[in-house]
C-alpha positions as a LaTeX table, in Angstrom:
\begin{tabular}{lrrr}
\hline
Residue & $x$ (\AA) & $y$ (\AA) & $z$ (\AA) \\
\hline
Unk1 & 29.06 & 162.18 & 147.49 \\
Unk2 & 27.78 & 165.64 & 148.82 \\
Unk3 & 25.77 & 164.10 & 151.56 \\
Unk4 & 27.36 & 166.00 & 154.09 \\
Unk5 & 26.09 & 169.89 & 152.38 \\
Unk6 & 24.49 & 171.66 & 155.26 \\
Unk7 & 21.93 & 173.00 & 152.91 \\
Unk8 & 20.34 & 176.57 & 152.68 \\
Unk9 & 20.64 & 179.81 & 153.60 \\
Unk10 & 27.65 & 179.58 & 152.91 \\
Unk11 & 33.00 & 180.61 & 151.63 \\
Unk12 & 38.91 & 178.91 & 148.92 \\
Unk13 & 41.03 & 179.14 & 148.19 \\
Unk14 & 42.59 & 177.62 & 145.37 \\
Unk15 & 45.57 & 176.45 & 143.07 \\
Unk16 & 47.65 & 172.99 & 142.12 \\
Unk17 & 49.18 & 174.34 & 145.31 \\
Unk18 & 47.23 & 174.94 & 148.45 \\
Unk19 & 48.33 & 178.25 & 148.02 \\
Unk20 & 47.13 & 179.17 & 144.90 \\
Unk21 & 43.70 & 177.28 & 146.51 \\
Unk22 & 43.98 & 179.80 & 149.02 \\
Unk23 & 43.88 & 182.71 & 147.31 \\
Unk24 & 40.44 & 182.24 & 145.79 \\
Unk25 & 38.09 & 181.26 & 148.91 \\
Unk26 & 39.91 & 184.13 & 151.05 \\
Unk27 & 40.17 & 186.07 & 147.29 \\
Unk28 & 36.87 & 185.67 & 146.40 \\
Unk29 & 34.36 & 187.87 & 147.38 \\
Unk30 & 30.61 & 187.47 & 149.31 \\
Unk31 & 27.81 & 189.67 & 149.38 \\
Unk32 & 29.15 & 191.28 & 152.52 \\
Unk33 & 32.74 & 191.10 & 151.36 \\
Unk34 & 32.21 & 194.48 & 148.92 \\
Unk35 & 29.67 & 196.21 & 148.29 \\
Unk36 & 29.42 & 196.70 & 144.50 \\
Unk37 & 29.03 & 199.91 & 142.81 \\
Unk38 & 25.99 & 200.30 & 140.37 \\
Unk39 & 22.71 & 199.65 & 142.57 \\
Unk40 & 21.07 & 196.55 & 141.24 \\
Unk41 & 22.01 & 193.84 & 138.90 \\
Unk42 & 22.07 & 194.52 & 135.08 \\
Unk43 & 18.93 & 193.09 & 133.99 \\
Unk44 & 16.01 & 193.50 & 131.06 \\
Unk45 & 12.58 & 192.38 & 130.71 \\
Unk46 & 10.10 & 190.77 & 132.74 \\
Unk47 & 10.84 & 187.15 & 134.57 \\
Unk48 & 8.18 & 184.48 & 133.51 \\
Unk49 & 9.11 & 182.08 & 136.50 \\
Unk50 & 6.87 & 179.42 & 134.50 \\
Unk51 & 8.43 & 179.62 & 130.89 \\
Unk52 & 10.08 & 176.62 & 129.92 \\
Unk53 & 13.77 & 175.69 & 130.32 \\
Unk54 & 14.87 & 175.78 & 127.16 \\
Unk55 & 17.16 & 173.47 & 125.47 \\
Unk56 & 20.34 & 173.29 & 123.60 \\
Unk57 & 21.70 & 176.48 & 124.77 \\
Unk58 & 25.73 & 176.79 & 125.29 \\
Unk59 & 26.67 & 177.56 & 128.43 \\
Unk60 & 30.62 & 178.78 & 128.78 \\
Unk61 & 32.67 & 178.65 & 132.51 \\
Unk62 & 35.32 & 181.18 & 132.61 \\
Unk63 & 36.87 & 180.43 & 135.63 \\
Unk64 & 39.94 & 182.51 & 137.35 \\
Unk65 & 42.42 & 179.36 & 136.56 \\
Unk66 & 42.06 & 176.30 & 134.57 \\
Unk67 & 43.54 & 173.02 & 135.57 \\
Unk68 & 42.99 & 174.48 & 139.43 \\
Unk69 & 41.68 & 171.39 & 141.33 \\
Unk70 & 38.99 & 174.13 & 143.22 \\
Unk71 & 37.86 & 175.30 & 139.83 \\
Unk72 & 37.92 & 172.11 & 138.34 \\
Unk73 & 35.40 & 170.75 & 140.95 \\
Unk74 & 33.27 & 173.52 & 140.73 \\
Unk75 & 33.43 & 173.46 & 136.57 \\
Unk76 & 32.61 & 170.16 & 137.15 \\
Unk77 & 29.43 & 170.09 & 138.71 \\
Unk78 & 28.42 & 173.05 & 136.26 \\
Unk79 & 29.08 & 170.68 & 133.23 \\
Unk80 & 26.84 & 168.19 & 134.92 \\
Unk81 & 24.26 & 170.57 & 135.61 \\
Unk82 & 24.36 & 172.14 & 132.06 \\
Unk83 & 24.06 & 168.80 & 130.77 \\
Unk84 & 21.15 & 167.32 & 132.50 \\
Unk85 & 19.36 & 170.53 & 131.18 \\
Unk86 & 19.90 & 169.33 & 127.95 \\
Unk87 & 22.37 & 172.04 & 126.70 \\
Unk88 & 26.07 & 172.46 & 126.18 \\
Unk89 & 29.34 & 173.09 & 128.28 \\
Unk90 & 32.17 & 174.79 & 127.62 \\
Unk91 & 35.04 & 175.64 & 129.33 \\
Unk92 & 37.72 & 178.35 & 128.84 \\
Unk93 & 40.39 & 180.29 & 131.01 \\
Unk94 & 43.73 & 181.40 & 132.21 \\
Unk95 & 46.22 & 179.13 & 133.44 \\
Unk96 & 47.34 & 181.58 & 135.51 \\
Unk97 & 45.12 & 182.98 & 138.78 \\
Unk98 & 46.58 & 186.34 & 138.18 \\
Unk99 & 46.19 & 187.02 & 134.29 \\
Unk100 & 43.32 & 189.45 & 134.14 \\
Unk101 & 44.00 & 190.00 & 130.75 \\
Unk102 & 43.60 & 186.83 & 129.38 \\
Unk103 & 40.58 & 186.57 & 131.38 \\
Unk104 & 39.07 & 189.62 & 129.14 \\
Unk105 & 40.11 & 188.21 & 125.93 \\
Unk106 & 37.94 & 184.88 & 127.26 \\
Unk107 & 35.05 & 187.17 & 127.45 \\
Unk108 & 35.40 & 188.31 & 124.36 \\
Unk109 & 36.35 & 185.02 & 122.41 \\
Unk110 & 32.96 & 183.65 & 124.15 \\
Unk111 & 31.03 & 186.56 & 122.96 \\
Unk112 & 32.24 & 186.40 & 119.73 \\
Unk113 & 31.28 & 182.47 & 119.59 \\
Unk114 & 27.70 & 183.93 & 120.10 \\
Unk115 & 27.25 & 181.65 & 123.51 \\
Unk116 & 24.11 & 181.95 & 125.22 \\
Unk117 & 25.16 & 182.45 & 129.25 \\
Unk118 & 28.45 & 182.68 & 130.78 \\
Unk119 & 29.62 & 181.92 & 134.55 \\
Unk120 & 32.64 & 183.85 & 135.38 \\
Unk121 & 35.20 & 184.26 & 138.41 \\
Unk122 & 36.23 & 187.20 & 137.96 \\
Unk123 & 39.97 & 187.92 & 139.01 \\
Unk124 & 39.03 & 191.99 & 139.54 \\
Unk125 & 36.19 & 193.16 & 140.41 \\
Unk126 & 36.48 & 195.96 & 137.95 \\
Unk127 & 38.47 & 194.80 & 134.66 \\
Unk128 & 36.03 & 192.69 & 133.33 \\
Unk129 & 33.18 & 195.27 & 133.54 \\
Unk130 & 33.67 & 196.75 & 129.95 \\
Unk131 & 33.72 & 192.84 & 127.90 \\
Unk132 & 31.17 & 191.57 & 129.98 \\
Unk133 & 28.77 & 195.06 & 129.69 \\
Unk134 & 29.23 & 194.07 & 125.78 \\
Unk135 & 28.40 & 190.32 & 126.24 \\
Unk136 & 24.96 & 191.04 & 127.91 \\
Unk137 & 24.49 & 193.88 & 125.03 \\
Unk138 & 24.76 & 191.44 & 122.53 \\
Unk139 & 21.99 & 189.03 & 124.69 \\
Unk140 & 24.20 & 186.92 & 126.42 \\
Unk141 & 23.36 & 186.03 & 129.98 \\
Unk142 & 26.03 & 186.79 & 132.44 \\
Unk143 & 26.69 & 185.14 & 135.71 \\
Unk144 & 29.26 & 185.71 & 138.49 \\
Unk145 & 30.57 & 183.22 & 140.97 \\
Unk146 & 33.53 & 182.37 & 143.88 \\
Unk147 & 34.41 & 185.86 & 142.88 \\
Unk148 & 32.14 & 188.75 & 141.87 \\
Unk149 & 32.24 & 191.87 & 139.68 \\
Unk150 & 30.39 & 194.82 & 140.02 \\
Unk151 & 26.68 & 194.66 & 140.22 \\
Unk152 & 25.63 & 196.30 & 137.09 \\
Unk153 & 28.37 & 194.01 & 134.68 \\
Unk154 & 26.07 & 191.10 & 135.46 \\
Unk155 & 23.27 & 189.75 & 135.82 \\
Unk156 & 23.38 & 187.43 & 138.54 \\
Unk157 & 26.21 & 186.66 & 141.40 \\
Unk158 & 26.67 & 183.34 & 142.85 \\
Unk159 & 28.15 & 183.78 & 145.94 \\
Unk160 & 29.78 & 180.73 & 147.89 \\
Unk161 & 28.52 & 181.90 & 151.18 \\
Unk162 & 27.38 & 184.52 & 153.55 \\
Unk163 & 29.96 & 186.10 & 155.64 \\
Unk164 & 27.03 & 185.77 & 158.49 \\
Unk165 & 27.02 & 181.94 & 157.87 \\
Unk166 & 30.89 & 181.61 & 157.71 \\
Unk167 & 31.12 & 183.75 & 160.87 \\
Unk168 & 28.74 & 182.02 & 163.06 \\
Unk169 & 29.23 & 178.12 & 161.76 \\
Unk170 & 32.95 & 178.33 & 162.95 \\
Unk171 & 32.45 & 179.73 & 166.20 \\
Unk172 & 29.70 & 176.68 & 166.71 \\
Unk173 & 31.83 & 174.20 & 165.32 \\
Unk174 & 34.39 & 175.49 & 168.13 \\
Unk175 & 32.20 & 175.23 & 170.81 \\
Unk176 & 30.96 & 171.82 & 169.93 \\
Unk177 & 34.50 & 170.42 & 170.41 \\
Unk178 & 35.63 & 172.60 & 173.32 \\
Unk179 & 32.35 & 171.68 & 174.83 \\
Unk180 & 31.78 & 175.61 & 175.28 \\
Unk181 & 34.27 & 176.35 & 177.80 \\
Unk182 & 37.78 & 178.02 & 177.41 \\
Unk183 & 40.04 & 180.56 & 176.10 \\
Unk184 & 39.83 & 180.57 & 172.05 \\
Unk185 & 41.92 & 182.31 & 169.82 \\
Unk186 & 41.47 & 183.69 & 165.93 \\
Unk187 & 44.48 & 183.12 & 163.18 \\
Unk188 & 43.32 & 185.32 & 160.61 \\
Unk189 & 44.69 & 185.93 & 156.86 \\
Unk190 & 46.07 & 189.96 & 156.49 \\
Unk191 & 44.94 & 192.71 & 159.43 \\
Unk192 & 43.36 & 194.36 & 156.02 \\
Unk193 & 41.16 & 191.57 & 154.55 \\
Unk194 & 37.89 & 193.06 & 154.08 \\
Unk195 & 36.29 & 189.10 & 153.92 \\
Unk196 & 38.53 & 188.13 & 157.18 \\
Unk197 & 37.13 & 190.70 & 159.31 \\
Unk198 & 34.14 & 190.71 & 158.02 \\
Unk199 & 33.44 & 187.19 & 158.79 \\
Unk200 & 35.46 & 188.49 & 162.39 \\
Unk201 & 32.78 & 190.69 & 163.23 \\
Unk202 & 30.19 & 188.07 & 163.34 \\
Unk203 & 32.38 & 185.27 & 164.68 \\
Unk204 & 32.29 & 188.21 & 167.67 \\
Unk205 & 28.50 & 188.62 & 167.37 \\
Unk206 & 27.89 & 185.15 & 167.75 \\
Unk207 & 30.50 & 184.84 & 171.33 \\
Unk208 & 27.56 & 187.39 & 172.00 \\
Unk209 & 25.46 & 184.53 & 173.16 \\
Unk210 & 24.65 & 183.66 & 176.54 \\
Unk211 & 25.47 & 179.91 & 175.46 \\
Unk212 & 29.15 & 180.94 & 174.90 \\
Unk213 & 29.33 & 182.49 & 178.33 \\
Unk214 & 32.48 & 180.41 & 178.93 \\
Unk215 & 34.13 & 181.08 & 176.35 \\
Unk216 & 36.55 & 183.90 & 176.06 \\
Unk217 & 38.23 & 185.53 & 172.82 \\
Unk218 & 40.99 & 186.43 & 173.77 \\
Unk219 & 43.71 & 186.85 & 170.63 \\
Unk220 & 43.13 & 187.84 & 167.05 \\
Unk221 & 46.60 & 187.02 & 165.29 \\
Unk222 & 47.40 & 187.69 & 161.87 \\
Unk223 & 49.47 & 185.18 & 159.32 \\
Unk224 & 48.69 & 186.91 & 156.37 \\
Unk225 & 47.82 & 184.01 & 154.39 \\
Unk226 & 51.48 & 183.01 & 154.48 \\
Unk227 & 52.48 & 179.43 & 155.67 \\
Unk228 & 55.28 & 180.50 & 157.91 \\
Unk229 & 54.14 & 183.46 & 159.56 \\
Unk230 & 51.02 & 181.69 & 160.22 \\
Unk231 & 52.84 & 178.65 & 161.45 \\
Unk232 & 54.78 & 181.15 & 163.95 \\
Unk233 & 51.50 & 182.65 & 165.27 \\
Unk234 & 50.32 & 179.37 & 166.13 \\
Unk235 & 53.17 & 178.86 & 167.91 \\
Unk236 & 53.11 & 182.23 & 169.52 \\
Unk237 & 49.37 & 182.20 & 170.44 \\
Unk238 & 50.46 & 178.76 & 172.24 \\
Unk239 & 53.24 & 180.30 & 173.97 \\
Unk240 & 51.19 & 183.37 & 175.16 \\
Unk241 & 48.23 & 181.56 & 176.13 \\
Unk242 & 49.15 & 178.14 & 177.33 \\
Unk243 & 45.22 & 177.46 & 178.53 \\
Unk244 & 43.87 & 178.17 & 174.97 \\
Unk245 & 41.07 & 174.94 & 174.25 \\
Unk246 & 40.90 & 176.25 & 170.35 \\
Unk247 & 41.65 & 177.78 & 167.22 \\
Unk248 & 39.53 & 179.79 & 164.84 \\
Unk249 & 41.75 & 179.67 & 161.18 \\
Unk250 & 39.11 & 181.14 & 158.60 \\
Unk251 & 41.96 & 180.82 & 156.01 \\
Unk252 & 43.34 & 177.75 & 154.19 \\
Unk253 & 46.88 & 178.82 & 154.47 \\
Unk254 & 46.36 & 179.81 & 158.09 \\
Unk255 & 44.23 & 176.75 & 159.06 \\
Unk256 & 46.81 & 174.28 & 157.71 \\
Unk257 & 49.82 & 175.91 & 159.15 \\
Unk258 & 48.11 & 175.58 & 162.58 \\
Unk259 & 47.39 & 172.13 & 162.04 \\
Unk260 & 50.70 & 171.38 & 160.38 \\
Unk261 & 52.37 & 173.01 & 163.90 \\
Unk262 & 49.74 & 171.26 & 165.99 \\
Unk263 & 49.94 & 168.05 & 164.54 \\
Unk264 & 54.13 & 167.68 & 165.65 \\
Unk265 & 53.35 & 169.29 & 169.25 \\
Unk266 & 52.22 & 168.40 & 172.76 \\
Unk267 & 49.14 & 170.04 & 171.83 \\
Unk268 & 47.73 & 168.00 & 169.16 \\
Unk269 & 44.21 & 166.62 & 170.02 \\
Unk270 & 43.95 & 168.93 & 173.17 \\
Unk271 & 43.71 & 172.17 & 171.25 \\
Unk272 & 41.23 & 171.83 & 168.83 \\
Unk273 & 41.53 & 173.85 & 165.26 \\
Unk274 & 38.57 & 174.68 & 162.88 \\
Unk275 & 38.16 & 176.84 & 160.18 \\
Unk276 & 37.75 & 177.15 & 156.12 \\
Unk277 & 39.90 & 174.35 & 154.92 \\
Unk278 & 40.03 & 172.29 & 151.60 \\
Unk279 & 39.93 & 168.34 & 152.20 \\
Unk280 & 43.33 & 168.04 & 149.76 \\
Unk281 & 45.34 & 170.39 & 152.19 \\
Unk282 & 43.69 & 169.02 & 155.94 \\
Unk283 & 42.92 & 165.10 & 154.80 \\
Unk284 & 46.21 & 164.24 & 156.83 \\
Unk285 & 45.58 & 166.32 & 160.29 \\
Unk286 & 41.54 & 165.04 & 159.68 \\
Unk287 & 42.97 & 160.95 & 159.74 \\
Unk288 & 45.63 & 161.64 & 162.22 \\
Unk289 & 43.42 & 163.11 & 165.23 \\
Unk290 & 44.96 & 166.84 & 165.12 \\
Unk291 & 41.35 & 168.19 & 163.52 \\
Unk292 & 38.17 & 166.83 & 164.68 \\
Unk293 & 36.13 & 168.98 & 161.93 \\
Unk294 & 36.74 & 172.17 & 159.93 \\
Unk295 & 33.71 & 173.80 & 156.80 \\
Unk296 & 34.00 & 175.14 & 153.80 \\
Unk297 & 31.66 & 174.93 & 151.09 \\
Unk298 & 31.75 & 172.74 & 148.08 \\
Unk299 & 32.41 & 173.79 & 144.84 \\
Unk300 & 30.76 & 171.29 & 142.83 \\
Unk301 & 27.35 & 172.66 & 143.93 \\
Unk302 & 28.87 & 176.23 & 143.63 \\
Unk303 & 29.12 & 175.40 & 140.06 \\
Unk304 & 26.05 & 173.57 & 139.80 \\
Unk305 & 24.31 & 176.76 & 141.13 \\
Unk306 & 26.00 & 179.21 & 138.75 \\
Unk307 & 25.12 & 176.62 & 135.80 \\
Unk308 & 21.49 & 176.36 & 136.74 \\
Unk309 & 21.26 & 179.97 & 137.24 \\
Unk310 & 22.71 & 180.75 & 133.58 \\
Unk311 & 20.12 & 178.31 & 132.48 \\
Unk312 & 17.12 & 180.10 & 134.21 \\
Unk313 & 18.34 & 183.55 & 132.61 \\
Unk314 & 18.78 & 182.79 & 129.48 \\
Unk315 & 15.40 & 180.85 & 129.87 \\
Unk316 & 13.36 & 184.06 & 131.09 \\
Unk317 & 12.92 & 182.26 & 134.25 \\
Unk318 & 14.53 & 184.53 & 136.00 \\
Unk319 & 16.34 & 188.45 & 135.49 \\
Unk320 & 18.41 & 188.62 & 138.45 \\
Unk321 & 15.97 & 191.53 & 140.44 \\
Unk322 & 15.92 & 190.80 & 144.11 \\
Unk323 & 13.28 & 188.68 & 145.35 \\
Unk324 & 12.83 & 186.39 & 141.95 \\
Unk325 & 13.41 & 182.90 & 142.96 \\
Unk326 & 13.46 & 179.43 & 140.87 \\
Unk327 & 14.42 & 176.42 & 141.63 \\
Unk328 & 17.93 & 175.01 & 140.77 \\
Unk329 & 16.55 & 171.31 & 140.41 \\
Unk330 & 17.37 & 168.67 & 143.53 \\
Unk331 & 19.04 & 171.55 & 145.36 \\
Unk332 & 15.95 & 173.55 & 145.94 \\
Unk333 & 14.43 & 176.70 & 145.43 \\
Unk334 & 16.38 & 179.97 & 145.53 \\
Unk335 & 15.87 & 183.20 & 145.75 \\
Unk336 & 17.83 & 186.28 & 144.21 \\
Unk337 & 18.53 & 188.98 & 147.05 \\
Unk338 & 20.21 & 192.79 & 147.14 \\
Unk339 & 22.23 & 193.54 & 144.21 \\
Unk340 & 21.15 & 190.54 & 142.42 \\
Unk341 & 23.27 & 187.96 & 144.69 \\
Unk342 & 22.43 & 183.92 & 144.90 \\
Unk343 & 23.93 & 182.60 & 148.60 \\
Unk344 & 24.80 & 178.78 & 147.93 \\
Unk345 & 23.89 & 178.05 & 151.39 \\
Unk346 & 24.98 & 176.89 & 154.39 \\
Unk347 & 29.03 & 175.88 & 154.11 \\
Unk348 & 29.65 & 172.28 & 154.30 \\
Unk349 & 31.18 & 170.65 & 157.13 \\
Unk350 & 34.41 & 168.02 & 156.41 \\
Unk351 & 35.38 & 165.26 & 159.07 \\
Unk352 & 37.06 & 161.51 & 159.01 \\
Unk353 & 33.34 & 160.41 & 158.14 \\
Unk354 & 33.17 & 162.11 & 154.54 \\
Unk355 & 36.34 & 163.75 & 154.14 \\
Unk356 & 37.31 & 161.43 & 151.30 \\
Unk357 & 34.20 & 161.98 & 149.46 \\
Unk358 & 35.53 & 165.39 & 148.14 \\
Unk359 & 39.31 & 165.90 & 146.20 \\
Unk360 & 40.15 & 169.83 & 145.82 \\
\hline
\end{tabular}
């Protein structure tokens, strides 16, 4: 089913509502998003990259929201993970995306059950420091991902993708359908969104190239991840630049505004949109010829990651120092950079050929 993961090197956005999903790709943070206070990850001892995976361990997922379709993909594949290593799953969590302080109490119920690794989203980057500083004092093995903490509350941070990657993969999914020629515009989330502009910056670098020579930037607009504003810049960029080939939405409430406003104008199929979509909220503009292709990365192997990562921790495999690596079984060998962060990879890339292989 994930046959279509560009693998190695990817960032959702979240909720029963797409904008709920929303808020925790453009929420969640990436290496480059902050830059955590607290110099390297929390760690002890000495990794033994050859000891043994050990067995019947319990594993608990804390995600920011339960009963989220994006969580509950990416729970998913770390139940299947944790499984086929022979130890135990368990899931607990807010059912709200916003209730930090049930998120706390989580990490304390789970440290009180005596667990042996958790994965966390953290909601704040800060709140959680203080219950999760206690959980790796009492031995359990902490892991971060979608949304990170600060370095030294964990061991180990998951991240769903590198700003670089999410940067540069949209602007070359652009070109590929403008055929590298035209005016292109950006529909970002706030003017202030430290991820946004951060993937911006290298969206920029990458027009750098001499291949791109045709192309021209010539609009950043901001919808700030809200469906009618963003629906209004589309609308506006269109107006302003009537010669504009493409869009550039690195936003799931921005991206399917555009294509919601493309999809009922003159333009659909000759402006072409891309950008960090979930299959759920862009399956209709995908099957109806508004969007040729848009990324994002997949959650079930964000999970997967975070699960096999808990498992090599509280194994010994690994500590979470930079430059340890292990390998997280058919997805390949990792290895643990600055500040103790894991990059998935490589986002994946959603089209009419696999989009309905994925549901979140």
């Amino acid at each position: 089913m994930r046959t279509a993961s560009l693998r190695r090197t990817c960032a959702a956005l979240a909720a029963v509502t797409s904008f709920a999903l929303a808020a925790t790709a453009c929420g969640g943070t990436t290496k480059e998003d902050v830059k955590n206070e607290g110099g390297a990850a929390a760690s002890a001892g000495k990794a033994d990259p050859d000891a043994a995976t050990k067995k019947g361990l319990t594993v608990g997922f804390l995600p920011k929201q339960v009963n989220n379709p994006y969580f509950t993909s990416a729970d998913k594949g770390g139940e299947k993970a944790v499984k086929e290593l022979g130890s135990t799953f368990k899931e607990v969590g807010p059912t709200s995306a916003t209730d930090t302080a049930g998120q706390v109490s989580y990490v304390n119920t789970l440290t009180q059950q005596q667990v042996d690794a958790m994965a966390v989203s953290a909601q704040d980057p800060g709140a959680l420091c203080t219950a999760l500083k206690q959980a790796m004092r009492n031995g359990i093995k902490v892991v971060t991902y979608d949304s990170d903490t600060k370095a030294d509350c964990r061991n180990a941070f998951v991240s769903q993708a590198s700003a670089e990657d999410l940067g540069r993969t949209e602007v070359q999914l652009l070109a590929e359908q403008i055929g590298h020629k035209g005016d292109i515009a950006i529909l970002s989330a706030a003017q202030t969104a430290t991820n946004q502009n951060t993937w911006i910056e290298f969206m920029k670098d990458e027009l750098k190239d001499p291949k791109y020579k045709d192309m021209k930037l010539v609009k950043v607009a901001y919808g700030n991840d809200d469906a009618q504003q963003s629906f209004q810049q589309t609308q506006g960029l269109l107006q302003e630049y009537p010669n504009l080939k493409g869009i550039i939405s690195p936003t799931t409430v921005g991206i399917k505004a555009a294509a919601q406003y493309l999809s009922g104008s003159k333009y659909k199929g000759k402006v072409k949109l891309t950008g960090l979509g979930t299959p759920n909220d862009m399956r209709t503009y995908v099957k109806n010829g508004t969007v040729e292709a848009f990324e994002l990365w997949d959650p079930a192997k964000l999970g997967e990651l975070a699960a096999r990562t808990a498992v090599a921790l509280a194994s010994g495999q690994i500590t979470g120092q930079e430059g340890e690596t292990f390998t997280a079984g058919a997805m390949g060998e990792y290895t643990i950079g600055e500040d103790g962060v894991i990059n998935l990879g490589r986002p994946t890339v959603f089209n009419a050929g696999n989009i309905d292989d994925f549901d979140f």
